[in-house]
N, C-alpha and C positions, 0 to 999 in steps of 0.2 A: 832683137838686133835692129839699132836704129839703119835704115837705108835712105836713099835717096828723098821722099815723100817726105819722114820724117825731118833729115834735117832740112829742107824748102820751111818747113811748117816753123822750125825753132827758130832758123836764121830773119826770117821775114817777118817776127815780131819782137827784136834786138833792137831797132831802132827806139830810142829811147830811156830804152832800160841802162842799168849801171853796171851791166857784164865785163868785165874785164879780161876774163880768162874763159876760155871757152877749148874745153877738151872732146874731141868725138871720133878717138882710138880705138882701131877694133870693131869697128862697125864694119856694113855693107855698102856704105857712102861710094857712089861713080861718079861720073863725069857730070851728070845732071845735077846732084846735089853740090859737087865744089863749082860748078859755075851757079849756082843759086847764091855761095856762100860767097863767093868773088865779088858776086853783082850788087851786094849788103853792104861790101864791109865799110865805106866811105862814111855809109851812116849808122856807124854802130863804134861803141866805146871799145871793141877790143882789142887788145895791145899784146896776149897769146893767144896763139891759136895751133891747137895740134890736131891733128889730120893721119898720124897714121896710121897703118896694117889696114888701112880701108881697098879700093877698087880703083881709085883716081887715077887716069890717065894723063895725056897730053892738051885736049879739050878743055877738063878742069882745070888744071894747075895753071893754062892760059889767062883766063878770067879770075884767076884769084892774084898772077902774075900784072895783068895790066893794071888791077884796081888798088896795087900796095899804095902807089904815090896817094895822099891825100888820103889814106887810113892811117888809124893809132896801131899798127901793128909792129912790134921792137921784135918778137921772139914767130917764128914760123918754122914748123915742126911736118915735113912730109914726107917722110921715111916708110918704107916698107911701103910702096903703091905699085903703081905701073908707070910710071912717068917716065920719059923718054927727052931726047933732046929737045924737043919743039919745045914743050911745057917749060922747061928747065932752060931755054931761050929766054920765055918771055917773062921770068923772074930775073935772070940774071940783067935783060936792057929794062929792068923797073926799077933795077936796085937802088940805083941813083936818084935822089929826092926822097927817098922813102923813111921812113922811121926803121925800118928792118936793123936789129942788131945782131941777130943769131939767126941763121938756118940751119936747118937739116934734110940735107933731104939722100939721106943713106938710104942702100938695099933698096934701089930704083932699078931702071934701064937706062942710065944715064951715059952718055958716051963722049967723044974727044967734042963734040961740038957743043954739047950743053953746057961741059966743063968750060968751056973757051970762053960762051957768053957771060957767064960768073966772073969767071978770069979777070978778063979786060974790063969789069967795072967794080969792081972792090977797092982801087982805091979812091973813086969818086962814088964811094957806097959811107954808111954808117956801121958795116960790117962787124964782130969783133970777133965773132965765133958763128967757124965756119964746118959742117960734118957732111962728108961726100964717104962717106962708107959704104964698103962691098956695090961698085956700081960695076 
């Protein structure tokens, strides 16, 4: 089971390479690892990236929230984590400028205010497809 360490080790030598889809579902990945994977992704080719049934909280999904603007990222897949309204904040005020065309981010801890941040920038978002299941 990839964790934390491991993906620091994969993401941090992306730069460069022609990765476009990068899957790492199912792991043990926390907060340490998706802020590893946030702080990447400006310089890195990927344009999917799925992230669920891992450990990721509010911390993570912060830093991968601040760094969409100025990533190739169209599809963002973070379902099934721990994420809570802060995290789900600070993707909803990134949404805008971003390439993001689909999220997911079902079977979280997502509540009236995370929903809200999303809310109010969807239509100055790239949006098309949107899944907030079972929060």
């Amino acid at each position: 089971q990839i964790e934390d360490e491991g993906a620091k080790a994969l993401v941090q030598n992306l730069k460069g390479s022609s990765i476009k889809d990068l899957s790492l579902c199912r792991n043990g990945i926390g907060d340490e690892g998706a802020m590893t994977i946030g702080k990447n992704l400006r310089e890195s080719s990927i344009q999917t990236l799925v992230m669920s049934y891992n450990k990721i909280g509010d911390e993570g999904t912060k830093e991968i929230g601040y760094n969409l603007k100025g990533s190739s990222i169209q599809i963002l897949n973070m379902s099934s984590n721990k994420i809570g309204d802060e995290g789900t904040k600070a993707i909803g005020y990134n949404l805008q400028g971003s390439s993001l065309q689909e999220l997911n981010m079902s079977s979280n801890k997502i509540g009236d205010e995370g929903i809200k941040a999303i809310a109010e920038n969807l239509k100055r978002s790239a949006i098309q497809t949107l899944f907030m299941d079972s929060n």
